[in-house]
KOLFI-587968 format. One record per atom (N, C-alpha, C): residue number from 1; residue in one letter; y, z, x. Coordinates in steps of 0.1 Angstrom, whole numbers. Example, Ala and Ser with C-alpha at 12.3 -4.5 7.8 and 13.67 -1.06 7.14 Angstrom:
% KOLFI-587968
<pt k="1" r="A" py="-57" pz="78" px="132"/>
<pt k="1" r="A" py="-45" pz="78" px="123"/>
<pt k="1" r="A" py="-33" pz="78" px="132"/>
<pt k="2" r="S" py="-22" pz="71" px="128"/>
<pt k="2" r="S" py="-11" pz="71" px="137"/>
<pt k="2" r="S" py="0" pz="79" px="129"/>
//
This chain:
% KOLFI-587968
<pt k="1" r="X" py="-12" pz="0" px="8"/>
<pt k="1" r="X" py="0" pz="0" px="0"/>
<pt k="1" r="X" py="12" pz="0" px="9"/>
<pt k="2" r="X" py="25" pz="-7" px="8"/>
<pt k="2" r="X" py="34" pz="-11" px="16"/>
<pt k="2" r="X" py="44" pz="-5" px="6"/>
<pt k="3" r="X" py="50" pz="6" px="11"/>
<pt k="3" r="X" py="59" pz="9" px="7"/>
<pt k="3" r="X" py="74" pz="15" px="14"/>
<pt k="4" r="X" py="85" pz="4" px="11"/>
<pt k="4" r="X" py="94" pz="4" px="17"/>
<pt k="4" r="X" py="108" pz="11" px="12"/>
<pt k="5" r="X" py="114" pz="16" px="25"/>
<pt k="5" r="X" py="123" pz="25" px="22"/>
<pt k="5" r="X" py="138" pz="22" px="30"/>
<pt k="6" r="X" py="147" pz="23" px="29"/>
<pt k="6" r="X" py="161" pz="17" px="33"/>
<pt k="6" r="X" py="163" pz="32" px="44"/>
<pt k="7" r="X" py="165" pz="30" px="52"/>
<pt k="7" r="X" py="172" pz="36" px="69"/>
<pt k="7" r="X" py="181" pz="47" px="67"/>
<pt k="8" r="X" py="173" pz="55" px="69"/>
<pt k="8" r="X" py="185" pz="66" px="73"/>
<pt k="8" r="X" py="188" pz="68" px="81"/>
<pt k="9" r="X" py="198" pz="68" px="87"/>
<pt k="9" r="X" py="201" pz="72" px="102"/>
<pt k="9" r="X" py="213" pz="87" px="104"/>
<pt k="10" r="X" py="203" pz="100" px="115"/>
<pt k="10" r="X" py="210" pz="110" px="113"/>
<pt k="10" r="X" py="214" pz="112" px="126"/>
<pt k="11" r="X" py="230" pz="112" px="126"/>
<pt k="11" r="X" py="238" pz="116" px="140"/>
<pt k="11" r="X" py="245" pz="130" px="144"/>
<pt k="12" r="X" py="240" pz="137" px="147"/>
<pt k="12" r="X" py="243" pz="153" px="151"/>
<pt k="12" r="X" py="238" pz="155" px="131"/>
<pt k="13" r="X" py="252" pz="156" px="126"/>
<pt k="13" r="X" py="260" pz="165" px="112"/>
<pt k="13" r="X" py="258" pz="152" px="104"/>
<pt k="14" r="X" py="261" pz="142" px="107"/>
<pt k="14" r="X" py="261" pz="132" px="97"/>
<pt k="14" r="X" py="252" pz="124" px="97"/>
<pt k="15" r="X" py="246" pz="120" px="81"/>
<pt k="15" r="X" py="234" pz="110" px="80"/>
<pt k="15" r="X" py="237" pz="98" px="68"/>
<pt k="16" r="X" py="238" pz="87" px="71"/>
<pt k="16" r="X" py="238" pz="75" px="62"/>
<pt k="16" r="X" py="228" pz="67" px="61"/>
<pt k="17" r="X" py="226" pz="59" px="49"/>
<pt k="17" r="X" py="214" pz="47" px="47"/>
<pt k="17" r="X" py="220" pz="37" px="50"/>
<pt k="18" r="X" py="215" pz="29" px="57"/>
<pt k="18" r="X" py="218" pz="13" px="56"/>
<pt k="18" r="X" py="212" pz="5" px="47"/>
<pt k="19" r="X" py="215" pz="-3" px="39"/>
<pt k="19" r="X" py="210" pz="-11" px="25"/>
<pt k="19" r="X" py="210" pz="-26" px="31"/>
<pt k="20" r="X" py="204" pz="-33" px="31"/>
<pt k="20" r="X" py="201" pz="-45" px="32"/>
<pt k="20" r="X" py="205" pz="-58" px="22"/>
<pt k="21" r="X" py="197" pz="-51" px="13"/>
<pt k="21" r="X" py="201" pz="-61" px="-1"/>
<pt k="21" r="X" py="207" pz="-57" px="-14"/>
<pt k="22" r="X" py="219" pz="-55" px="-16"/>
<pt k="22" r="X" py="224" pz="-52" px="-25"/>
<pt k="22" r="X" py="230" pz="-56" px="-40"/>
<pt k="23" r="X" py="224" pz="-57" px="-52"/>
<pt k="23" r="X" py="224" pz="-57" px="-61"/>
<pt k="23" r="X" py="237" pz="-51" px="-72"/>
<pt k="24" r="X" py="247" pz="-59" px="-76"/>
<pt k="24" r="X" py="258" pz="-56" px="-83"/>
<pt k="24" r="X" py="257" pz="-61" px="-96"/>
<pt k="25" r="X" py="254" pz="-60" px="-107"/>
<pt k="25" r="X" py="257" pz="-61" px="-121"/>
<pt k="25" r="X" py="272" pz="-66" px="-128"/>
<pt k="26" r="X" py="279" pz="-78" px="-128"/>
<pt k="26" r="X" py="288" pz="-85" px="-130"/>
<pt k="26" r="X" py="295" pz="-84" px="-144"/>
<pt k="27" r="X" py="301" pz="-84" px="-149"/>
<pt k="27" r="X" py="310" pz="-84" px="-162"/>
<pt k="27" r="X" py="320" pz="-87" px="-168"/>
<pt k="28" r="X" py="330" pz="-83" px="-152"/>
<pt k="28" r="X" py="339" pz="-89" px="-153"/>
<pt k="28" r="X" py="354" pz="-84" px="-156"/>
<pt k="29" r="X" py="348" pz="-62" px="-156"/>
<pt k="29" r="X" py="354" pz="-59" px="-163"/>
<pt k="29" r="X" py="363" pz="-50" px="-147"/>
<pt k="30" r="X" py="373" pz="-44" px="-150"/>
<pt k="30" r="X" py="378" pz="-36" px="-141"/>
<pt k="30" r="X" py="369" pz="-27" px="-130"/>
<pt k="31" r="X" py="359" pz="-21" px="-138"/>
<pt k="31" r="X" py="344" pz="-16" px="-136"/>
<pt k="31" r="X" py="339" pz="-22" px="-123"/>
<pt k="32" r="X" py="336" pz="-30" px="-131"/>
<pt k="32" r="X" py="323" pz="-40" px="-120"/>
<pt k="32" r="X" py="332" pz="-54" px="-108"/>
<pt k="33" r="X" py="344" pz="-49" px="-110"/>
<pt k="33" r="X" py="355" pz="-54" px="-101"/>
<pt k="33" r="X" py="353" pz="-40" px="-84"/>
<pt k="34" r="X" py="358" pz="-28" px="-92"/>
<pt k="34" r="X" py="359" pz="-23" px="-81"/>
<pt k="34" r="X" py="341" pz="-18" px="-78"/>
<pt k="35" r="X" py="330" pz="-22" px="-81"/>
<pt k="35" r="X" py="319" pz="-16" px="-78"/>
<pt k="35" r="X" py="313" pz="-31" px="-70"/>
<pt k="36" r="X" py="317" pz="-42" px="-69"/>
<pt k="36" r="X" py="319" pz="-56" px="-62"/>
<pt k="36" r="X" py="325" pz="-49" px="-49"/>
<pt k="37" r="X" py="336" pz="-43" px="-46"/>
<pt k="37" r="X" py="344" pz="-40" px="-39"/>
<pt k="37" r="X" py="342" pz="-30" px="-32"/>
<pt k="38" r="X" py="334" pz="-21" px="-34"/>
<pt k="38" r="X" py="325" pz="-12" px="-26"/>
<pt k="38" r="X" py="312" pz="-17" px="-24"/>
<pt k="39" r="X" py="307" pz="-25" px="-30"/>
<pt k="39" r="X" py="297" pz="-35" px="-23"/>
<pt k="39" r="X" py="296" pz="-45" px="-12"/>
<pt k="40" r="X" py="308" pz="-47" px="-11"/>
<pt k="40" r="X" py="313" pz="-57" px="-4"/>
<pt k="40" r="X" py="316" pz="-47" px="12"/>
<pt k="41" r="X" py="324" pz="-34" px="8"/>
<pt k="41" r="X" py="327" pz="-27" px="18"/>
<pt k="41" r="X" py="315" pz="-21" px="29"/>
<pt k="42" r="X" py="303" pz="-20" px="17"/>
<pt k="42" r="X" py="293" pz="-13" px="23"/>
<pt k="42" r="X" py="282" pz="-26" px="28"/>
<pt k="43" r="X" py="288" pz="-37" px="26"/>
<pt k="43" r="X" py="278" pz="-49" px="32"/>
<pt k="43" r="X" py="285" pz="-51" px="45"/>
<pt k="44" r="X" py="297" pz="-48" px="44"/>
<pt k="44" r="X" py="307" pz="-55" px="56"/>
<pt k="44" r="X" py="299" pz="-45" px="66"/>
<pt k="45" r="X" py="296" pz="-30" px="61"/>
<pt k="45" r="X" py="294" pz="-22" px="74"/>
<pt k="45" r="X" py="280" pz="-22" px="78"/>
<pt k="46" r="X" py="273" pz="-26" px="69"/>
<pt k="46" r="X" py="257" pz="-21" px="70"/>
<pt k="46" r="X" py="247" pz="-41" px="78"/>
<pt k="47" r="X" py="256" pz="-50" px="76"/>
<pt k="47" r="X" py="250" pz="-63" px="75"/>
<pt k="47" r="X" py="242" pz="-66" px="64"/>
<pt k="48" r="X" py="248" pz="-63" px="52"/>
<pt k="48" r="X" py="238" pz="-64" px="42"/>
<pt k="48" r="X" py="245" pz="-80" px="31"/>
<pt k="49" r="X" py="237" pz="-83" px="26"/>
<pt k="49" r="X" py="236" pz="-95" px="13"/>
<pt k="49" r="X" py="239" pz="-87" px="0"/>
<pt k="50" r="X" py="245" pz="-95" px="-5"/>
<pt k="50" r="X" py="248" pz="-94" px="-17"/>
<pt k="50" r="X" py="245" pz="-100" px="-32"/>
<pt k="51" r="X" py="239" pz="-90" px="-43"/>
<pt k="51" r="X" py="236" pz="-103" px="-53"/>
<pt k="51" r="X" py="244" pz="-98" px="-62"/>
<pt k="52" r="X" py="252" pz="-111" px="-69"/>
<pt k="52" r="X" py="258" pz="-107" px="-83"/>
<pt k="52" r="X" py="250" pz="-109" px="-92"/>
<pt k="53" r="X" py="256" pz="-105" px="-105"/>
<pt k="53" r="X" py="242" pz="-105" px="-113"/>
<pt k="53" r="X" py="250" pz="-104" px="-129"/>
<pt k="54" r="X" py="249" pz="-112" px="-133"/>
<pt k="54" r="X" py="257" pz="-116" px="-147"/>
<pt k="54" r="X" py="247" pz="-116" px="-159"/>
<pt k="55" r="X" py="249" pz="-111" px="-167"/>
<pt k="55" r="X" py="237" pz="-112" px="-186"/>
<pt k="55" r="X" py="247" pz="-117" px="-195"/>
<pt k="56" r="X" py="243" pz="-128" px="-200"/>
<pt k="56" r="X" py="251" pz="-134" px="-207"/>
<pt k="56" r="X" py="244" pz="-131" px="-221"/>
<pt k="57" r="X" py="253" pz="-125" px="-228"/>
<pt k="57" r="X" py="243" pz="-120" px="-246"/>
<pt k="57" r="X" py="251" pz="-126" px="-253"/>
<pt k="58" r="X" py="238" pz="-124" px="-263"/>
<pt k="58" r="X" py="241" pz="-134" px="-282"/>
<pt k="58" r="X" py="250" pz="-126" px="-287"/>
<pt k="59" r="X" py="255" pz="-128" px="-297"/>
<pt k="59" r="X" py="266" pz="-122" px="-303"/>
<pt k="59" r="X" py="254" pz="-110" px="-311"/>
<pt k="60" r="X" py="264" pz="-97" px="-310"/>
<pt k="60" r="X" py="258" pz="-86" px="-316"/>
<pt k="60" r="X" py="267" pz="-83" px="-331"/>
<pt k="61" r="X" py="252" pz="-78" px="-338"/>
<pt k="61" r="X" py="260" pz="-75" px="-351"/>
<pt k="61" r="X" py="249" pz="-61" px="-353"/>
<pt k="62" r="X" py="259" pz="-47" px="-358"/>
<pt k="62" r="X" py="252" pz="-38" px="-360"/>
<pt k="62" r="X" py="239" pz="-35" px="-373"/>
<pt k="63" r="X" py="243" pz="-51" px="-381"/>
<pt k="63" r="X" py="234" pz="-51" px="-389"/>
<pt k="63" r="X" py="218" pz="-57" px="-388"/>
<pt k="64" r="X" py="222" pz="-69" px="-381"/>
<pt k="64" r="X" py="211" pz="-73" px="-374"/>
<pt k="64" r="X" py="207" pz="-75" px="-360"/>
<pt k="65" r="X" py="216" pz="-71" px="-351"/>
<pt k="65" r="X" py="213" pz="-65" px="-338"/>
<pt k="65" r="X" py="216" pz="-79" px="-333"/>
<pt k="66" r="X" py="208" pz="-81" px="-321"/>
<pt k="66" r="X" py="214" pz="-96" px="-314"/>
<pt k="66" r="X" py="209" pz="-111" px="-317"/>
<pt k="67" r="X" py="216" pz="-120" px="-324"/>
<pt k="67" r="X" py="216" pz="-133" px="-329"/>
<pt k="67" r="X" py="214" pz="-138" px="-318"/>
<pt k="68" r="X" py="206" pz="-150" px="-320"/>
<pt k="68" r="X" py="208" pz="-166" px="-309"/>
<pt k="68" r="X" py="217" pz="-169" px="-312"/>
<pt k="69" r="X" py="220" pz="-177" px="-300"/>
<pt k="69" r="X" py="233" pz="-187" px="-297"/>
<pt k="69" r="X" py="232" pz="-197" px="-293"/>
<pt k="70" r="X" py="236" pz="-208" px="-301"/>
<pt k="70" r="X" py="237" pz="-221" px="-295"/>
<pt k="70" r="X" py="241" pz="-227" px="-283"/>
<pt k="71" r="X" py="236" pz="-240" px="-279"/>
<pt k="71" r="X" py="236" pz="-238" px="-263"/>
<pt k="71" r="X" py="246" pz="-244" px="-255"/>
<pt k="72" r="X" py="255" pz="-248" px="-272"/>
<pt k="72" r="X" py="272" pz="-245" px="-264"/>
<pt k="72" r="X" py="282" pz="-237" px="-263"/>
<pt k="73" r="X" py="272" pz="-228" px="-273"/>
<pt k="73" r="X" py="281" pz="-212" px="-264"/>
<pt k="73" r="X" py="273" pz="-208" px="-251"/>
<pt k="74" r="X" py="263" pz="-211" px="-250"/>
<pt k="74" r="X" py="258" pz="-204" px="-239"/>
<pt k="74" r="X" py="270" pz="-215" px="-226"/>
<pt k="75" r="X" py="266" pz="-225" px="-230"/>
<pt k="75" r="X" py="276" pz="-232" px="-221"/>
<pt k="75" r="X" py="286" pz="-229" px="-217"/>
<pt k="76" r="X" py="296" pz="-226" px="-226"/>
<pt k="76" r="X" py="309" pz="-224" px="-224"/>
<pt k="76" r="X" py="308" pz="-208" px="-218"/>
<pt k="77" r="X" py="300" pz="-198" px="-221"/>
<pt k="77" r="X" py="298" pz="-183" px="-210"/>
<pt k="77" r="X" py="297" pz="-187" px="-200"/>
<pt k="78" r="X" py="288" pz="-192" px="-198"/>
<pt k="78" r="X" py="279" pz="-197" px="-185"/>
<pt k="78" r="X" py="297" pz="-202" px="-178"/>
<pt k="79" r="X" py="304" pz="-212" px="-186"/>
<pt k="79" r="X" py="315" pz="-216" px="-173"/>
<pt k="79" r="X" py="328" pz="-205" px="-169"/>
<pt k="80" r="X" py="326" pz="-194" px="-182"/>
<pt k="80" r="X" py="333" pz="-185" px="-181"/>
<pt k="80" r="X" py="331" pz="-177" px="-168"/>
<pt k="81" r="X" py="316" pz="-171" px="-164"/>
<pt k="81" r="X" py="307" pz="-166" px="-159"/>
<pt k="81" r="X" py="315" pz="-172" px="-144"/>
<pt k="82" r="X" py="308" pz="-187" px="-143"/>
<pt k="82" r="X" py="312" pz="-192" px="-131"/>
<pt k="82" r="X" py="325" pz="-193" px="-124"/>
<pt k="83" r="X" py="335" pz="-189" px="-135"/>
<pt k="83" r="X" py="347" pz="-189" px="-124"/>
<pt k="83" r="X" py="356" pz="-178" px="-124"/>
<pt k="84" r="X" py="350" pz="-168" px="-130"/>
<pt k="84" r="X" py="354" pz="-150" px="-123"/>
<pt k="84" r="X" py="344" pz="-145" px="-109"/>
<pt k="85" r="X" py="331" pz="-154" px="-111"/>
<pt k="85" r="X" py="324" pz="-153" px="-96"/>
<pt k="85" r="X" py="330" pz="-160" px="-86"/>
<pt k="86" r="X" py="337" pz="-176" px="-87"/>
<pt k="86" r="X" py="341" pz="-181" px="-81"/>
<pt k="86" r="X" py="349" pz="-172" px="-71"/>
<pt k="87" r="X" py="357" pz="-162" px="-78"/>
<pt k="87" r="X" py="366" pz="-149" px="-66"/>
<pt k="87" r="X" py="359" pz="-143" px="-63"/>
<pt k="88" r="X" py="350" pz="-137" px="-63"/>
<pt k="88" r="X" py="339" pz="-130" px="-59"/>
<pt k="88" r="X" py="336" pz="-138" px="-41"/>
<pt k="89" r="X" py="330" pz="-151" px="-45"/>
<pt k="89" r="X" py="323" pz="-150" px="-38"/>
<pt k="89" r="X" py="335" pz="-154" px="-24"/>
<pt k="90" r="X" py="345" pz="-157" px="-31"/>
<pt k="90" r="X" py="358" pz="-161" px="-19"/>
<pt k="90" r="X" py="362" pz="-146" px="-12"/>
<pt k="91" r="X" py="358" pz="-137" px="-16"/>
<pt k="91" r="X" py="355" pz="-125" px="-11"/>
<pt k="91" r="X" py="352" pz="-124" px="1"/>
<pt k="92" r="X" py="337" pz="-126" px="-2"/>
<pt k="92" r="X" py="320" pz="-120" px="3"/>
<pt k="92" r="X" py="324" pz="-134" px="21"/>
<pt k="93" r="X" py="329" pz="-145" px="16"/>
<pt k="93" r="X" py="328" pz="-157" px="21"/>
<pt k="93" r="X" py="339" pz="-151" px="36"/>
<pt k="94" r="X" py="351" pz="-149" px="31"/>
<pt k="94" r="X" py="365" pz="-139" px="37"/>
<pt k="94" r="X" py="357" pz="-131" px="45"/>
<pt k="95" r="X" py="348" pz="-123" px="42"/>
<pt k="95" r="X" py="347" pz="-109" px="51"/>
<pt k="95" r="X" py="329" pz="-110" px="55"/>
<pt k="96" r="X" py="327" pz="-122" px="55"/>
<pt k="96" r="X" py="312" pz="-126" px="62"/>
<pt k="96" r="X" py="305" pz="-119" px="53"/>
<pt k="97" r="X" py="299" pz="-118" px="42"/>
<pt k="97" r="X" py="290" pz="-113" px="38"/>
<pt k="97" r="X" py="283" pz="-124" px="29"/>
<pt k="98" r="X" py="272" pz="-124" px="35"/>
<pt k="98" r="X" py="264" pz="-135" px="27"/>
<pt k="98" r="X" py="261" pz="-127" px="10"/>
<pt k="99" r="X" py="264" pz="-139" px="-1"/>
<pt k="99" r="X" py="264" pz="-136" px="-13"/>
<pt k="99" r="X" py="255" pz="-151" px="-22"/>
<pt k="100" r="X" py="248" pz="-137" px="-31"/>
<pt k="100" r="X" py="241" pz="-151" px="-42"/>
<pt k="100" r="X" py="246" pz="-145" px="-54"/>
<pt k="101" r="X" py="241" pz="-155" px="-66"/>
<pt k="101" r="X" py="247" pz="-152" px="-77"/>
<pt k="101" r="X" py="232" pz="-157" px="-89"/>
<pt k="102" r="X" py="234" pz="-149" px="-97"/>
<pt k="102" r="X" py="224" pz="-150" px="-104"/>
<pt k="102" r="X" py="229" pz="-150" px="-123"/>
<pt k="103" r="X" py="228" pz="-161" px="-131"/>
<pt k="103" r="X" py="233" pz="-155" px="-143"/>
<pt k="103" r="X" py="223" pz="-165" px="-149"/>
<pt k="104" r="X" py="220" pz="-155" px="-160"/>
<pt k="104" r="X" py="208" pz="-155" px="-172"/>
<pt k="104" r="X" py="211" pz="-149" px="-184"/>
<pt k="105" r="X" py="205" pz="-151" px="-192"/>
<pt k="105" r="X" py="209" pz="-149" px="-206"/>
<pt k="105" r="X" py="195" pz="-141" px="-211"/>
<pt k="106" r="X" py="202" pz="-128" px="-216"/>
<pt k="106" r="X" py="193" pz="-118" px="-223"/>
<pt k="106" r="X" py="199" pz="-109" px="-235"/>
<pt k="107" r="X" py="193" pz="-101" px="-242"/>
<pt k="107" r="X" py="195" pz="-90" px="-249"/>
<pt k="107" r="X" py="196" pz="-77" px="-241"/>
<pt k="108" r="X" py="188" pz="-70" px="-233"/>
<pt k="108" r="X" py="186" pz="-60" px="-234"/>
<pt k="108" r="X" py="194" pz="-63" px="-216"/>
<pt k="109" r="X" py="204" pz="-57" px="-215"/>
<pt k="109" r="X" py="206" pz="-56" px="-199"/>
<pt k="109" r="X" py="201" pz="-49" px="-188"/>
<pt k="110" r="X" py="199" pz="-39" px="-196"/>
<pt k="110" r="X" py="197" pz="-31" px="-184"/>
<pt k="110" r="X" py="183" pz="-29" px="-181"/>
<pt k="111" r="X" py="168" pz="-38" px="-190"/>
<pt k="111" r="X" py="158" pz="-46" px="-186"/>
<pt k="111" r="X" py="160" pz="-56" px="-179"/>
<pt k="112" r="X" py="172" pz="-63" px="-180"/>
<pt k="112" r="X" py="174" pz="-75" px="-169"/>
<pt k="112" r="X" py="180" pz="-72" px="-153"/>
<pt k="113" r="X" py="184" pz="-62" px="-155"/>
<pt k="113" r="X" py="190" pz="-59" px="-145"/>
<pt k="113" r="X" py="181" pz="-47" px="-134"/>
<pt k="114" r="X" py="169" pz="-42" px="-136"/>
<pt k="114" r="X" py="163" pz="-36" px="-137"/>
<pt k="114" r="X" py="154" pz="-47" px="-127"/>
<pt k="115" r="X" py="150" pz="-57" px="-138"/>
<pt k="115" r="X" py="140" pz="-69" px="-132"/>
<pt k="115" r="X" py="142" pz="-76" px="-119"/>
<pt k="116" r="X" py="160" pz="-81" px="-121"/>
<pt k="116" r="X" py="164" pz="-84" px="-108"/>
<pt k="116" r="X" py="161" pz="-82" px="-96"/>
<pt k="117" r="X" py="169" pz="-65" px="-96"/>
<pt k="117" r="X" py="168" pz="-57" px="-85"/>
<pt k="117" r="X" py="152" pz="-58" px="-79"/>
<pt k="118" r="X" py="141" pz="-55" px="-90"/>
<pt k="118" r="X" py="128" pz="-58" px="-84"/>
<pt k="118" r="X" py="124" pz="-71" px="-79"/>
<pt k="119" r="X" py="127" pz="-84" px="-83"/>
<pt k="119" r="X" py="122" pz="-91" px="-74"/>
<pt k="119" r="X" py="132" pz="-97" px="-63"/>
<pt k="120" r="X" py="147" pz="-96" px="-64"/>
<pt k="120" r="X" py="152" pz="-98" px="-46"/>
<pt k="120" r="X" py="151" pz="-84" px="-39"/>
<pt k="121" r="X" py="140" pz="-74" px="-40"/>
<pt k="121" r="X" py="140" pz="-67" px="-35"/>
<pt k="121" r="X" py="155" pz="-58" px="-32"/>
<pt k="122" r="X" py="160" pz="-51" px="-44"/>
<pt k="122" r="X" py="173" pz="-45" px="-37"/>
<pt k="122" r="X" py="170" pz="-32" px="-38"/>
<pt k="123" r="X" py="181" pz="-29" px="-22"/>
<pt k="123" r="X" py="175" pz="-15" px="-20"/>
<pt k="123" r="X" py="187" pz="-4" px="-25"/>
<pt k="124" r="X" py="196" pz="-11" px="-31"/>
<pt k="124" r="X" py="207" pz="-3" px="-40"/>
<pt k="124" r="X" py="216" pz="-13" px="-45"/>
<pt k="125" r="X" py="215" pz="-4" px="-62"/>
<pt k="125" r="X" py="223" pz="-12" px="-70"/>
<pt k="125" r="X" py="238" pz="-7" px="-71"/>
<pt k="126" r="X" py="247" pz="-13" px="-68"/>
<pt k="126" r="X" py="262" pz="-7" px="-72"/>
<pt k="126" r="X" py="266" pz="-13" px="-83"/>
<pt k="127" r="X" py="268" pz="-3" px="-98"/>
<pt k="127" r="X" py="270" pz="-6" px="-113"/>
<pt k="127" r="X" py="284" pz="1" px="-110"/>
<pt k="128" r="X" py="298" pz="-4" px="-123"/>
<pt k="128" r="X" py="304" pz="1" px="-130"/>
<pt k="128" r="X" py="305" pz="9" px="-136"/>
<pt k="129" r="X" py="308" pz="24" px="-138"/>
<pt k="129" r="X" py="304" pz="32" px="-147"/>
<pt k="129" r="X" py="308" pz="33" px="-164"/>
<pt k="130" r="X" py="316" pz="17" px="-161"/>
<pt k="130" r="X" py="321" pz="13" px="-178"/>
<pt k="130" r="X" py="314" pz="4" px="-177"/>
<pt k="131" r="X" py="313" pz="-9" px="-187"/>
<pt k="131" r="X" py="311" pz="-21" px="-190"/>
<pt k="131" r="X" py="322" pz="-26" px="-199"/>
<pt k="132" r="X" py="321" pz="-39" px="-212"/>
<pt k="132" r="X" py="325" pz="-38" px="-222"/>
<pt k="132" r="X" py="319" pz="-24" px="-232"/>
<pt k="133" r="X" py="335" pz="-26" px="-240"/>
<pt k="133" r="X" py="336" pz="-15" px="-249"/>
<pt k="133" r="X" py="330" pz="-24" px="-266"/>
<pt k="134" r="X" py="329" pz="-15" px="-273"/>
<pt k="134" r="X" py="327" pz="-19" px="-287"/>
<pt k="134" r="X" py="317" pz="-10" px="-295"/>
<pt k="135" r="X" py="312" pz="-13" px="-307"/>
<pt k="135" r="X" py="310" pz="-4" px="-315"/>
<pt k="135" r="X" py="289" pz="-10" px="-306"/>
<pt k="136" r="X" py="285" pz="-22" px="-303"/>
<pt k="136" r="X" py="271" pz="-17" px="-300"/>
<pt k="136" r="X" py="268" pz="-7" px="-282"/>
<pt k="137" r="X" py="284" pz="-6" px="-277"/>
<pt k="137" r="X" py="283" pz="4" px="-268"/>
<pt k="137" r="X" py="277" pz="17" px="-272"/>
<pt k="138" r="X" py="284" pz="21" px="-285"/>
<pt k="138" r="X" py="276" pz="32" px="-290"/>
<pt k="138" r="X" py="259" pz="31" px="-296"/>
<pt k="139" r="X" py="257" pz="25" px="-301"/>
<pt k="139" r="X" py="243" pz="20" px="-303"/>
<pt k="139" r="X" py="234" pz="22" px="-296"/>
<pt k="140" r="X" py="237" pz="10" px="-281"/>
<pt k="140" r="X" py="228" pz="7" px="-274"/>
<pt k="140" r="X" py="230" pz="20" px="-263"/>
<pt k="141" r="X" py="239" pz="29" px="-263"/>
<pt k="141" r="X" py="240" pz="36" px="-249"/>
<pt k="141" r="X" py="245" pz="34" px="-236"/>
<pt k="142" r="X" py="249" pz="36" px="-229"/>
<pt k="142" r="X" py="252" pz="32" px="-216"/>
<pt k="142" r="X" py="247" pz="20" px="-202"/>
<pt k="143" r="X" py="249" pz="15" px="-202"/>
<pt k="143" r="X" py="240" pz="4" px="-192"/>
<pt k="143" r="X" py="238" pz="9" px="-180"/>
<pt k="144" r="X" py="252" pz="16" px="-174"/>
<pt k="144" r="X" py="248" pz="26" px="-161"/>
<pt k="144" r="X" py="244" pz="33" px="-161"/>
<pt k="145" r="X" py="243" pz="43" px="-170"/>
<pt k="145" r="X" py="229" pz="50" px="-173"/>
<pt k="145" r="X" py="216" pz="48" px="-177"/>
<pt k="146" r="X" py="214" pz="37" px="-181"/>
<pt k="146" r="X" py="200" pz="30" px="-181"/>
<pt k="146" r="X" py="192" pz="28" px="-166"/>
<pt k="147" r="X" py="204" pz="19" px="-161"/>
<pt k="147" r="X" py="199" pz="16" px="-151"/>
<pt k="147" r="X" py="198" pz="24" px="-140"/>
<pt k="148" r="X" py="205" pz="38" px="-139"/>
<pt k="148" r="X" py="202" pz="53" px="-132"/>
<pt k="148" r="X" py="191" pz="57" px="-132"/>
<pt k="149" r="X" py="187" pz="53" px="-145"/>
<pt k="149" r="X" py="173" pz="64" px="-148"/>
<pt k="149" r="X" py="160" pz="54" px="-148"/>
<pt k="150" r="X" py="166" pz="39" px="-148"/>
<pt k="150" r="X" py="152" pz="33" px="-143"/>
<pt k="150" r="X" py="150" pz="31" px="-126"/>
<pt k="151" r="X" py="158" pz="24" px="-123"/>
<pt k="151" r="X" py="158" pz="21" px="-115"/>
<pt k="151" r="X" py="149" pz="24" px="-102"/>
<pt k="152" r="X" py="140" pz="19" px="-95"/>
<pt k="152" r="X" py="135" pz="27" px="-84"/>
<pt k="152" r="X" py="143" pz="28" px="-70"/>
<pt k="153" r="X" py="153" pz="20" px="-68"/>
<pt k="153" r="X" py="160" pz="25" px="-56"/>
<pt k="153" r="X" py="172" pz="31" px="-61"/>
<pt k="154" r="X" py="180" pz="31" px="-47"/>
<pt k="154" r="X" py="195" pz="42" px="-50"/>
<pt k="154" r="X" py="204" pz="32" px="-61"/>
<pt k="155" r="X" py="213" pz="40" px="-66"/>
<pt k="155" r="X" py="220" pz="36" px="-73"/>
<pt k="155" r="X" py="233" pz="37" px="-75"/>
<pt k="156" r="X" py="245" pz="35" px="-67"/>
<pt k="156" r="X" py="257" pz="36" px="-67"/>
<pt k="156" r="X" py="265" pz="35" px="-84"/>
<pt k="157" r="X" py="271" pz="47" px="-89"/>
<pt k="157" r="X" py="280" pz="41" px="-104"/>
<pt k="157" r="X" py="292" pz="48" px="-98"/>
<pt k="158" r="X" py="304" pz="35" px="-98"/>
<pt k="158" r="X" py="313" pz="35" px="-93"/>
<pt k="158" r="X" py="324" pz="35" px="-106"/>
<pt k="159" r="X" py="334" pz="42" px="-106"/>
<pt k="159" r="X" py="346" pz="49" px="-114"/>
<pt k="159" r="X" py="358" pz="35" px="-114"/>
//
């Protein structure tokens, strides 16, 4: 069984992890702006990659939960999507940090995001500690909290 673990390194009094591959959850909102931004800080120092990672969802209705969508709204997300990453990645590109991007279309996020992280192998996820607001935020519960309590590696929720 291969079981892998991200670096700790302890000097006298002080001890840090180095993360490799890191995993950010996109939105778009002020949140997941500045939790990009401590990803980016901690990739600059550690040599690590970067994934963004976008869920594009059906429209929600509290009565019947989440609707399909036609695949020219998905379209038109999807180009929404592409050009708030576009700054992103003129970021990651600025301060050498190799960056991928990933957007997919689901319901449940914080299953998708969850999934992600497991197969590019990340060894910490940096989430927003908001998302979007609205009435199925209360519903559905917190996404950074979801993904706190699944998640098997570390998990950065950034203010």
């Amino acid at each position: 069984m291969k079981i892998k673990y991200s670096l700790l390194i302890q000097t006298n009094t002080i001890s840090y992890m180095i993360f490799k591959n890191i995993l950010v959850p996109y939105d778009a909102t002020s949140f997941s702006s500045r939790a990009f931004q401590k990803a980016l800080d901690i990739a600059k120092k550690d040599g690590s990659k970067i994934t963004i990672f976008t869920v594009i969802e059906g429209e929600y209705s509290a009565v019947t939960g989440y609707s399909k969508i036609n695949s020219q709204v998905i379209k038109k997300q999807q180009s929404a999507a592409k050009k708030f990453i576009y700054k992103l990645e003129s970021a990651a590109k600025n301060s050498n940090v190799p960056m991928s991007v990933k957007i997919k279309q689901g319901t449940s996020i914080v299953k998708e995001i969850i999934n992600v992280a497991k197969s590019r192998k990340s060894d910490l996820i940096v989430i927003g500690s908001h998302g979007r607001t609205g009435l199925n935020k209360l519903i559905l519960g917190s996404v950074a909290n979801g993904v706190a309590q699944q998640a098997k590696c570390s998990v950065m929720v950034v203010k």
